[in-house]
C-alpha positions as CSV (number, residue, x, y, z in Angstrom):
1,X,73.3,-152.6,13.0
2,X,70.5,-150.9,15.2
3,X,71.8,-151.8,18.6
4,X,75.1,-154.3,18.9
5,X,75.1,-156.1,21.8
6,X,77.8,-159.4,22.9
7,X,76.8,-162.6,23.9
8,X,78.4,-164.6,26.6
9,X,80.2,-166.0,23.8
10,X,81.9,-163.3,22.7
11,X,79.8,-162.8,19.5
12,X,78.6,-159.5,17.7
13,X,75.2,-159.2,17.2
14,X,72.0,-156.8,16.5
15,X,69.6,-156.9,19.0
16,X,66.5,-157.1,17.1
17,X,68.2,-160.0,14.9
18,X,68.3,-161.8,18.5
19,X,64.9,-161.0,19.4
20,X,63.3,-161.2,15.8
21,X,65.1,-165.1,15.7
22,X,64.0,-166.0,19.6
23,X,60.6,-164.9,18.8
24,X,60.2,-166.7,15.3
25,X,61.9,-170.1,16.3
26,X,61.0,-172.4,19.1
27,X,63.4,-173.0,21.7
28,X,64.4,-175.9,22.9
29,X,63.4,-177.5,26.2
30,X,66.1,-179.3,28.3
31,X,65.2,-182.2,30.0
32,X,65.1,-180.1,33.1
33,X,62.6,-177.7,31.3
34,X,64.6,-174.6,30.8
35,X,64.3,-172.9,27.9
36,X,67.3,-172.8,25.8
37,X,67.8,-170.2,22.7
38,X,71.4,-170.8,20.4
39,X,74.0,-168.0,19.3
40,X,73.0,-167.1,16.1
41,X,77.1,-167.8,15.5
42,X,77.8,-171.0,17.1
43,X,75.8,-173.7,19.9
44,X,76.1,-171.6,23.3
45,X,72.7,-171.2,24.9
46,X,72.5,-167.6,25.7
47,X,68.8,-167.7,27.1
48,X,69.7,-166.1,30.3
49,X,71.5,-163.7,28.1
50,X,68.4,-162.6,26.2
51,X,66.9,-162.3,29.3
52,X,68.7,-159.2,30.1
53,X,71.2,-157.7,26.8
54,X,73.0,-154.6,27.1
55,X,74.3,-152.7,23.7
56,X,77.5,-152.5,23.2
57,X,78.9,-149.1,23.8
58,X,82.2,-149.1,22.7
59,X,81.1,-150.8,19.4
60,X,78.0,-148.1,19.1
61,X,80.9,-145.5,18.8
62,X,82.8,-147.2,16.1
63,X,79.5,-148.4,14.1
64,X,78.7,-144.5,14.3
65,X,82.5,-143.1,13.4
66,X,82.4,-145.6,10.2
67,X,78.7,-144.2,9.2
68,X,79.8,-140.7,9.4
69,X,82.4,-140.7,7.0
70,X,81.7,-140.9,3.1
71,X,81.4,-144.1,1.4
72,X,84.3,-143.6,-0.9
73,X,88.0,-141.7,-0.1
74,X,90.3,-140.7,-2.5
75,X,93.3,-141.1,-1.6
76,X,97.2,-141.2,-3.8
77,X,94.8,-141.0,-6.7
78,X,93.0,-144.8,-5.8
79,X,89.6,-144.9,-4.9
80,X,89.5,-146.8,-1.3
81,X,85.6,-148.4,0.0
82,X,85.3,-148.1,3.5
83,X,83.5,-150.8,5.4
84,X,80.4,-149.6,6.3
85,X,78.6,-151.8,8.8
């Protein structure tokens, strides 16, 4: 995940999987003519949202703290898989 931002909605998503999908798909014009672009997760219209996203700092850290440590630990003699986002 390059840069996790939250919709309105309360939904994790990439950044440039918001912009790459607003870019490549037509929005939808309201009968009052606004431009409306869908969660990638559900039906809320976050158009105002993409109009002005900021990244999810508190996420960044834990995204960062997961890709630091190794892929596998050993630990009591099991091999554990860490999530690795």
């Amino acid at each position: 995940m390059d840069v996790p931002v939250t919709t309105p909605c309360a939904h994790n998503l990439c950044i440039s999987c918001l912009t790459y999908q607003s870019s490549n798909c037509k929005a939808r014009v309201k009968r009052s003519r606004k431009n409306t672009m869908k969660c990638l997760s559900c039906t809320t219209d976050i158009s105002n949202f993409l109009l002005k996203p900021q990244e999810n700092i508190k996420l960044r850290v834990l995204i960062d703290s997961f890709q630091r440590q190794p892929k596998n630990v050993v630990s009591e003699g099991k091999m554990l898989s860490l999530l690795i986002l």
